[in-house]
N, CA, C and O atoms as a Tinker XYZ file with bonds, in Angstrom:
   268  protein
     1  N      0.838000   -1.172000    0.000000    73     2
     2  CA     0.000000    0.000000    0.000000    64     1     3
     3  C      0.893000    1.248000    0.000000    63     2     4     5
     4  O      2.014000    1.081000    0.479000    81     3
     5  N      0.636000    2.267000   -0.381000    73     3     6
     6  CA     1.288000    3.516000   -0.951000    64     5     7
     7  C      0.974000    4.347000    0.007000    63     6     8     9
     8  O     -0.212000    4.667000    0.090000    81     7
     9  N      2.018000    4.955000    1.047000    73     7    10
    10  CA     1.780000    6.132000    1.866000    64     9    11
    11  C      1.566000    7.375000    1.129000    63    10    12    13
    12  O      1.545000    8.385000    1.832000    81    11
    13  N      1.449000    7.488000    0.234000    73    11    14
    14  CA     0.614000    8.578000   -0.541000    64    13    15
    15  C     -0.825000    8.900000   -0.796000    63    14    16    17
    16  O     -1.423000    8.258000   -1.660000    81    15
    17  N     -1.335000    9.690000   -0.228000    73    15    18
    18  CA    -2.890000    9.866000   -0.900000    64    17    19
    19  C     -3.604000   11.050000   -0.919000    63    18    20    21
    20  O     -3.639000   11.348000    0.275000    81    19
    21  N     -4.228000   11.959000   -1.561000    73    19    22
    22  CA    -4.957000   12.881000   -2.200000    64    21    23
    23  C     -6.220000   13.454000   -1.035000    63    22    24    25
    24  O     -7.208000   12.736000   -0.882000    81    23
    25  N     -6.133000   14.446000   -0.443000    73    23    26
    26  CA    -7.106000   15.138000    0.338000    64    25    27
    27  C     -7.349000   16.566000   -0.187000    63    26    28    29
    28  O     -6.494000   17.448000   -0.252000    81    27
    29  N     -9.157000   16.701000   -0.696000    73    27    30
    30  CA    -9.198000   17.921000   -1.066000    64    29    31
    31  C     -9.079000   19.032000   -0.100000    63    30    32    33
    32  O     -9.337000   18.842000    1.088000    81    31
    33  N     -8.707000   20.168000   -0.542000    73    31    34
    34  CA    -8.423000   21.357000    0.119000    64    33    35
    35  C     -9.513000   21.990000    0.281000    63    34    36    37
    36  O    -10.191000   22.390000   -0.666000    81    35
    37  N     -9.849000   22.178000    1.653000    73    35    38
    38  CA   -11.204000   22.778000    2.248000    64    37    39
    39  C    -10.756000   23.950000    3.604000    63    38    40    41
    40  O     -9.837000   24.024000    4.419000    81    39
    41  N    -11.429000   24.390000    3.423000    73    39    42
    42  CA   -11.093000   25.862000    4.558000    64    41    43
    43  C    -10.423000   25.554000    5.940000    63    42    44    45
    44  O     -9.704000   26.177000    6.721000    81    43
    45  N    -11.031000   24.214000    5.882000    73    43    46
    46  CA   -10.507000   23.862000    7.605000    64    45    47
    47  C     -8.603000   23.464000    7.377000    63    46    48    49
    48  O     -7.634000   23.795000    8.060000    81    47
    49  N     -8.734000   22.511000    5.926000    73    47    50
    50  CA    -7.420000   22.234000    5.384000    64    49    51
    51  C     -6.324000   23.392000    5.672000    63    50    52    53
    52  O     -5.327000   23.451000    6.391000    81    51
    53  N     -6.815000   24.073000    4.992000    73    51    54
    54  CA    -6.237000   25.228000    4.099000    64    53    55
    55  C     -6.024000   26.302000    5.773000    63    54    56    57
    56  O     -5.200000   27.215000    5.726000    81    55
    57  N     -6.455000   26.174000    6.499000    73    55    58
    58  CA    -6.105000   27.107000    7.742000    64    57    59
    59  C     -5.202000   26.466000    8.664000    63    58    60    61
    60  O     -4.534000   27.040000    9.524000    81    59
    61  N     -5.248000   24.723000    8.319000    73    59    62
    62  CA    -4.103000   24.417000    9.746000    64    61    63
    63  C     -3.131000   24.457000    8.597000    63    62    64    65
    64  O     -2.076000   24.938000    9.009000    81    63
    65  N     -3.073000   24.190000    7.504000    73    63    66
    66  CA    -1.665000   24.417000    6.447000    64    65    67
    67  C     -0.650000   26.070000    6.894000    63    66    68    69
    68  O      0.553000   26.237000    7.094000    81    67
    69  N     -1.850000   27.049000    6.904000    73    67    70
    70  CA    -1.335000   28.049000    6.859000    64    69    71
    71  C     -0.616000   28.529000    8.552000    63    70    72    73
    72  O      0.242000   29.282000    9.011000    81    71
    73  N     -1.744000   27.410000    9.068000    73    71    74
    74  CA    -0.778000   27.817000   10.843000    64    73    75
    75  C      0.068000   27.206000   10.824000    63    74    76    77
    76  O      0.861000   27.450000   11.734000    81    75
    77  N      0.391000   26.289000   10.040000    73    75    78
    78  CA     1.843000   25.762000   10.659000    64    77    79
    79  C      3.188000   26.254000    9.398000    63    78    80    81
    80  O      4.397000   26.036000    9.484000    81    79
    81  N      2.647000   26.755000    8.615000    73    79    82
    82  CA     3.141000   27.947000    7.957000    64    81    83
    83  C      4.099000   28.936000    8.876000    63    82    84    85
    84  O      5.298000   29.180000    8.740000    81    83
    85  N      3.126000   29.436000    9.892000    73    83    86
    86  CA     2.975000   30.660000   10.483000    64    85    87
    87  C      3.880000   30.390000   11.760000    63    86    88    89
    88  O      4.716000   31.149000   12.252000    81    87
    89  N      3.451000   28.942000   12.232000    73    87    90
    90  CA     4.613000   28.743000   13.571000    64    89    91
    91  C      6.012000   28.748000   12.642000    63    90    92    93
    92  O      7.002000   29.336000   13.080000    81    91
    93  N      6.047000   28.189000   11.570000    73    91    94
    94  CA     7.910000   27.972000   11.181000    64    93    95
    95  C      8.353000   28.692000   10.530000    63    94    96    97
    96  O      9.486000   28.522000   10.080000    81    95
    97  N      7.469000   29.967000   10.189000    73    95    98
    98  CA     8.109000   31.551000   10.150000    64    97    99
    99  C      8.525000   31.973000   11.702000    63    98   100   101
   100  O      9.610000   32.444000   12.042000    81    99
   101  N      7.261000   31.651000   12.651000    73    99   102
   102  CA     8.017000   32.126000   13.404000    64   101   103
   103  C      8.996000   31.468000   14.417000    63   102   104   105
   104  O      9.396000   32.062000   15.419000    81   103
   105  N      9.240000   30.607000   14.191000    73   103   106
   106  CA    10.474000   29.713000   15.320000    64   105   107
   107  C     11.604000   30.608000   13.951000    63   106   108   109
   108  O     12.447000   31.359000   14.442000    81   107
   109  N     11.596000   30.550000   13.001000    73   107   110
   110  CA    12.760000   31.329000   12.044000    64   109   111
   111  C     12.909000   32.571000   12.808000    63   110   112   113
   112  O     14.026000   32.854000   13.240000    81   111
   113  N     11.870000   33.376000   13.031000    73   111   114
   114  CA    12.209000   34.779000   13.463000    64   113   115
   115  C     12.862000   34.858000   14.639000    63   114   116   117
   116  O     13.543000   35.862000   14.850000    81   115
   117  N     12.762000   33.617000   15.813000    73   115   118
   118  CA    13.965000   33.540000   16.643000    64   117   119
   119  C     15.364000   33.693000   16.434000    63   118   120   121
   120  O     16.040000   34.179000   17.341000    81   119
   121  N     15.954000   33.303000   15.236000    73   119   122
   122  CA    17.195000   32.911000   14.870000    64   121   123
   123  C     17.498000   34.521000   14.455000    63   122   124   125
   124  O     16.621000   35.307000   14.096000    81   123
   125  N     18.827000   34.814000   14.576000    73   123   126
   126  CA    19.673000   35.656000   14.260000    64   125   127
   127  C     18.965000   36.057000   12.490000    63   126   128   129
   128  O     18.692000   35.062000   11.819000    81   127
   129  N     18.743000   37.263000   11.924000    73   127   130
   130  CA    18.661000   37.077000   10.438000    64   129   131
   131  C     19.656000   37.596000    9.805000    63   130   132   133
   132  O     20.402000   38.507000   10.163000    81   131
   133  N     19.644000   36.760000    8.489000    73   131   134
   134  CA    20.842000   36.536000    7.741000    64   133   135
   135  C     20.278000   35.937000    6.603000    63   134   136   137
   136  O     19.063000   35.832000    6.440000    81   135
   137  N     21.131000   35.541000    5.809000    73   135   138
   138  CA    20.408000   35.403000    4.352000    64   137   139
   139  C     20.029000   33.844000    4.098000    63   138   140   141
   140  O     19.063000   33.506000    3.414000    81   139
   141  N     20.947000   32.905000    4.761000    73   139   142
   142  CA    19.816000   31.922000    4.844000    64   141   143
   143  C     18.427000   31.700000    5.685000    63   142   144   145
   144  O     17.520000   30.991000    5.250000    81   143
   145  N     18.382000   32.221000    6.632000    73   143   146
   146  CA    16.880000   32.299000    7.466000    64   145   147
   147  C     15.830000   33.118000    6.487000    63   146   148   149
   148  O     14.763000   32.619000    6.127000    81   147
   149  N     16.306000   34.557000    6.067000    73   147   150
   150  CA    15.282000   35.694000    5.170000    64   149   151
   151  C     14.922000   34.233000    3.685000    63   150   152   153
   152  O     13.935000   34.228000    2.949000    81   151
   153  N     15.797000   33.446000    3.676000    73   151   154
   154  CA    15.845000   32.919000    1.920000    64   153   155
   155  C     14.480000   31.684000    2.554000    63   154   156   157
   156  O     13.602000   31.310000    1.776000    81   155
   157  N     14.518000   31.254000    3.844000    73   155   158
   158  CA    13.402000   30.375000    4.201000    64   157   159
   159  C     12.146000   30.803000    4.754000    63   158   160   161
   160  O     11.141000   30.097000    4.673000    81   159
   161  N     12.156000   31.831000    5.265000    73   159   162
   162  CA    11.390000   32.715000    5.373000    64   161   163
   163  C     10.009000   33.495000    4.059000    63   162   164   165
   164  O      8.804000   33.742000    4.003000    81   163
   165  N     11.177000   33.587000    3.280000    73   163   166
   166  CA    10.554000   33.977000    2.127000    64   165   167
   167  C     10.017000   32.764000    1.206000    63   166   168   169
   168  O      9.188000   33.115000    0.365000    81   167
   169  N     10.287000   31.670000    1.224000    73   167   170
   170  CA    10.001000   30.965000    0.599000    64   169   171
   171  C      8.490000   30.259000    1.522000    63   170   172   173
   172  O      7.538000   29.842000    0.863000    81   171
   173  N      8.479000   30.229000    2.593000    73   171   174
   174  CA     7.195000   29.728000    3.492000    64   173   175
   175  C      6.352000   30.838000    3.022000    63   174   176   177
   176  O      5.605000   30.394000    2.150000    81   175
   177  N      6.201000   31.779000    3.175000    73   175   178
   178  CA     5.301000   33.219000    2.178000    64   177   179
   179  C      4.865000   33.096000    1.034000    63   178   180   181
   180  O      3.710000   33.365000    0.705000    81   179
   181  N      5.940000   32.578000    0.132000    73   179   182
   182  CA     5.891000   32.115000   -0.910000    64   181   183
   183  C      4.642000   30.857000   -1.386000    63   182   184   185
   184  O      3.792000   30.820000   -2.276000    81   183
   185  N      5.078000   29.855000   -0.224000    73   183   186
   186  CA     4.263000   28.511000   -0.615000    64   185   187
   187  C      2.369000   29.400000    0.568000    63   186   188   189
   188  O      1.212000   29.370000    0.148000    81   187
   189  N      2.730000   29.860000    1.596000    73   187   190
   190  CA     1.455000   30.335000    1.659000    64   189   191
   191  C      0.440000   31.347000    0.660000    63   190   192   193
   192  O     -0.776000   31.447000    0.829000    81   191
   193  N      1.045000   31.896000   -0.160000    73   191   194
   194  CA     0.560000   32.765000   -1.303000    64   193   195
   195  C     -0.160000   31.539000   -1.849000    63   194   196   197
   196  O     -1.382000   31.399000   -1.800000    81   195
   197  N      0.858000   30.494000   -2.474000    73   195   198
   198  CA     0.405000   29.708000   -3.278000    64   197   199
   199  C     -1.309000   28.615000   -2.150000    63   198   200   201
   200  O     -2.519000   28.533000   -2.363000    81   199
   201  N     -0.451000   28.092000   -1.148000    73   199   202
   202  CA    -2.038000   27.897000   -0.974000    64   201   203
   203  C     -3.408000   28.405000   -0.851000    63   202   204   205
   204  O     -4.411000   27.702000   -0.976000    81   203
   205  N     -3.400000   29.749000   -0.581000    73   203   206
   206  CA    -4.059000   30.665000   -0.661000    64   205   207
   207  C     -5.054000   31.180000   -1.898000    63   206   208   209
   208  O     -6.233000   31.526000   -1.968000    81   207
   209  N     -3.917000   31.042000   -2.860000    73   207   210
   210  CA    -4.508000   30.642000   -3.986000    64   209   211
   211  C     -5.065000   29.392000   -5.359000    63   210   212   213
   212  O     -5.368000   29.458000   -6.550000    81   211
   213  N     -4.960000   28.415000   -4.382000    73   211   214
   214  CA    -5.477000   27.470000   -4.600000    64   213   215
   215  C     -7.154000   27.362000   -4.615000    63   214   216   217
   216  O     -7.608000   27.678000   -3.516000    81   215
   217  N     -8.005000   27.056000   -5.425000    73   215   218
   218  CA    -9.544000   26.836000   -5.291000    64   217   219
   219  C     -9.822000   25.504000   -4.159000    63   218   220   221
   220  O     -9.149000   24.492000   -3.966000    81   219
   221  N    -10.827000   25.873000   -3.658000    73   219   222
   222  CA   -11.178000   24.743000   -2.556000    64   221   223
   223  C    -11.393000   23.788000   -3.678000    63   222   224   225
   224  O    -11.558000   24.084000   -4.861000    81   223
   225  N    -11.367000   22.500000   -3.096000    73   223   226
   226  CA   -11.573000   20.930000   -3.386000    64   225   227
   227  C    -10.604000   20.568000   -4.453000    63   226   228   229
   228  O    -10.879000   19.647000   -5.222000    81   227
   229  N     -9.008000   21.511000   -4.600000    73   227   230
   230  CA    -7.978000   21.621000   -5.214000    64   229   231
   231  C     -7.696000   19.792000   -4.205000    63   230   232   233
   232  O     -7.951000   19.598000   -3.016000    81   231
   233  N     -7.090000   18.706000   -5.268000    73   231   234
   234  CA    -6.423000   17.523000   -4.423000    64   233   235
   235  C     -5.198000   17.985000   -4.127000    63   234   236   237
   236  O     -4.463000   18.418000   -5.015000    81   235
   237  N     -4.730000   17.932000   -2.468000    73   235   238
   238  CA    -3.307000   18.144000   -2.151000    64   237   239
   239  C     -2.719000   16.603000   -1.535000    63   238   240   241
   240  O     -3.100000   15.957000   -0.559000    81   239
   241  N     -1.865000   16.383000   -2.329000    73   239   242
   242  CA    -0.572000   14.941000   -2.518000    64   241   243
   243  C     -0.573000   15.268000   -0.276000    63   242   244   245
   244  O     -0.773000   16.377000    0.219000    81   243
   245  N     -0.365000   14.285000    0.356000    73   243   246
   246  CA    -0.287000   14.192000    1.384000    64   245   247
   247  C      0.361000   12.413000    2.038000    63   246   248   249
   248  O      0.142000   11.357000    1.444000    81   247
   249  N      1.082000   12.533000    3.241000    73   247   250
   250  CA     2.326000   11.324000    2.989000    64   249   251
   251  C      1.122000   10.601000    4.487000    63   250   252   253
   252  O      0.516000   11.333000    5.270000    81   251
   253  N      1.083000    9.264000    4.499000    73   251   254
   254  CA     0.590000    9.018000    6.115000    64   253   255
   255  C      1.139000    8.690000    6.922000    63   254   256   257
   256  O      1.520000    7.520000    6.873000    81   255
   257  N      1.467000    9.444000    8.017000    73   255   258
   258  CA     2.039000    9.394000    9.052000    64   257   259
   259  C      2.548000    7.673000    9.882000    63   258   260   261
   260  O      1.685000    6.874000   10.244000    81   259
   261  N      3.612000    7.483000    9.994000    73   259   262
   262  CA     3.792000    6.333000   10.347000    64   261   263
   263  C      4.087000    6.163000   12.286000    63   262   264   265
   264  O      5.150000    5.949000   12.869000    81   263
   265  N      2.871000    6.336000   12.788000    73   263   266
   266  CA     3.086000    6.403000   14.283000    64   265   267
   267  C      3.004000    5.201000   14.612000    63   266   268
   268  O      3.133000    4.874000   15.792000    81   267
């Protein structure tokens, strides 16, 4: 069986995506800035733009957790 599988993107989705977005901007903003932190920084902005603009019931690729 394939730990890969397809969950559409729905508001509830699409808001814990963006909080945990939002915590690993900010555990970054702890760190000293410098141009590798601003270069990861910017790129989490980056991928939140993009989910943001995604249409709901968009399929997002998702791995299952092996607890």
């Amino acid at each position: 069986m394939s730990d890969n599988f397809y969950k559409p993107l729905t508001p509830k989705l699409r808001q814990s995506i963006n909080s945990s977005i939002e915590e690993n901007i900010a555990e970054l903003k702890t760190c000293r800035m410098n141009g590798l932190v601003n270069m990861q920084i910017q790129g989490y902005i980056a991928l939140r733009n993009l989910i943001n603009a995604l249409p709901d019931g968009y399929l997002i690729p998702m791995k299952r957790s092996q607890n």
